[in-house]
ROGUSE-169251 format. One record per residue: residue number from 1; x, y, z of N, C-alpha, C in turn. Coordinates in pm, whole numbers, plus 50000, padded with zeros to 5 digits. Example, Ala and Ser with C-alpha at 12.3 -4.5 7.8 and 13.67 -1.06 7.14 Angstrom:
# residues 2
PT  dose   n.c1   n.c2   n.c3  ca.c1  ca.c2  ca.c3   c.c1   c.c2   c.c3
PT     1  51319  49431  50780  51230  49550  50780  51320  49670  50780
PT     2  51285  49775  50708  51367  49894  50714  51290  50003  50787
***
This chain:
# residues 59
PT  dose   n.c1   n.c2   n.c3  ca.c1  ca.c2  ca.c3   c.c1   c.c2   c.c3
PT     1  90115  30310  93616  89973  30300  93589  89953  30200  93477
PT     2  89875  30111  93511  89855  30010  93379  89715  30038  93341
PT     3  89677  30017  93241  89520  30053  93188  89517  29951  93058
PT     4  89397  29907  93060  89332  29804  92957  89284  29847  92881
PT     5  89235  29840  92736  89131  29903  92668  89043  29860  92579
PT     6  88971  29756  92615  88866  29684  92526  88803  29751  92402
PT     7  88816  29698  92305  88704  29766  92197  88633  29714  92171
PT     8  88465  29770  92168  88340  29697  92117  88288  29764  92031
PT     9  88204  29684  91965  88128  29732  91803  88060  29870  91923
PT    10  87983  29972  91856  87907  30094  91884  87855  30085  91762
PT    11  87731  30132  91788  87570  30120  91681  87549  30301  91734
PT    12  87543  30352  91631  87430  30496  91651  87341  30446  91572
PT    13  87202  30511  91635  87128  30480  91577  87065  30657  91490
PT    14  87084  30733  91557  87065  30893  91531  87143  30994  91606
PT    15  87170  31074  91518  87240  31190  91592  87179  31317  91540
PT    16  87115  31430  91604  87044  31519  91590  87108  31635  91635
PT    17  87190  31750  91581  87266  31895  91613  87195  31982  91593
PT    18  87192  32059  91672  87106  32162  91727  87165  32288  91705
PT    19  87288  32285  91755  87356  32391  91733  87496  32361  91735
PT    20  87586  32453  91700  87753  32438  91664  87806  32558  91755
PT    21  87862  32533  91855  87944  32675  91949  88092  32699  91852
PT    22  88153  32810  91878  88255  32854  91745  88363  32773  91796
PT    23  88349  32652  91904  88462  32562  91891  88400  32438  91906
PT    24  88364  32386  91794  88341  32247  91894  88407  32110  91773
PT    25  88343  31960  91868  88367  31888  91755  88306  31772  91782
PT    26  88232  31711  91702  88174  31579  91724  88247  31454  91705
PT    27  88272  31351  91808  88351  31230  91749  88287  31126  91778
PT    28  88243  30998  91690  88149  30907  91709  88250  30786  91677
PT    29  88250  30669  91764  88392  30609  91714  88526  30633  91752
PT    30  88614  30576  91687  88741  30558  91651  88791  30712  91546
PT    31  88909  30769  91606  88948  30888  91565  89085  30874  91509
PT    32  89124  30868  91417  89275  30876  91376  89379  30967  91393
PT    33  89257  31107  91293  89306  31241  91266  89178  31301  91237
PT    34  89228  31466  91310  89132  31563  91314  89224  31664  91229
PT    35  89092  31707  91102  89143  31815  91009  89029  31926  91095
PT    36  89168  32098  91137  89105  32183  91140  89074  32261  91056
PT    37  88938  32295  91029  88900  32389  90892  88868  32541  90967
PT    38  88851  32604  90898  88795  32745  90962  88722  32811  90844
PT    39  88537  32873  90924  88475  32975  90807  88461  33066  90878
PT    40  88502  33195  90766  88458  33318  90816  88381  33406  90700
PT    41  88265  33396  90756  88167  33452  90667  88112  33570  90658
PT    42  88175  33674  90761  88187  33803  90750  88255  33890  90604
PT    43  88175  33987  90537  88259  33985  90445  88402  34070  90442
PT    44  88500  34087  90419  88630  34182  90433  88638  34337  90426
PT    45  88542  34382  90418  88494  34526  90426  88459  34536  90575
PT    46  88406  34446  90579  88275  34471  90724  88395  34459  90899
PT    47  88554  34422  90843  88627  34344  90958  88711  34505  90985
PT    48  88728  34553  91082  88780  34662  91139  88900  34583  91192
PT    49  89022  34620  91163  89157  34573  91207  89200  34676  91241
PT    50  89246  34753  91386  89356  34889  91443  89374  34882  91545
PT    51  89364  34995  91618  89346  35040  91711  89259  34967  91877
PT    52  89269  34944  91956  89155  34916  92019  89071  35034  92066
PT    53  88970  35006  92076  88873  35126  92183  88810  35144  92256
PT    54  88868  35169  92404  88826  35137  92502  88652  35153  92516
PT    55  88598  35001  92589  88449  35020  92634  88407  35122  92722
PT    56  88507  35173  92846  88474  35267  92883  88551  35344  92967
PT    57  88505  35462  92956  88662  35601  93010  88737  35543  93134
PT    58  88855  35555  93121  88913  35542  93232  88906  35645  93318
PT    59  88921  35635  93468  88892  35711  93573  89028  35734  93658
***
């Protein structure tokens, strides 16, 4: 497979986000490296770590 890959200038002129899904990522341009960050803004009281529990009785 051979493939070419021209590069041309790109102009934004606006970019407007609406919303963020808990994975996403915007790339405008030329990408080198992607740093993954992570927030969790729940506070550490509020996070239940055990057991699972079932949604509903088994039959």
């Amino acid at each position: 497979m051979n493939m070419t890959v021209v590069n041309k200038g790109i102009t934004i002129g606006r970019i407007q986000v609406t919303g963020v899904s808990s994975s996403s990522v915007l790339m405008v341009g030329d990408t080198e490296v992607i740093t993954l960050t992570s927030v969790f803004d729940t506070p550490p009281e509020s996070l239940i770590i055990g057991p699972f529990v079932p949604l509903a009785p088994e039959r």
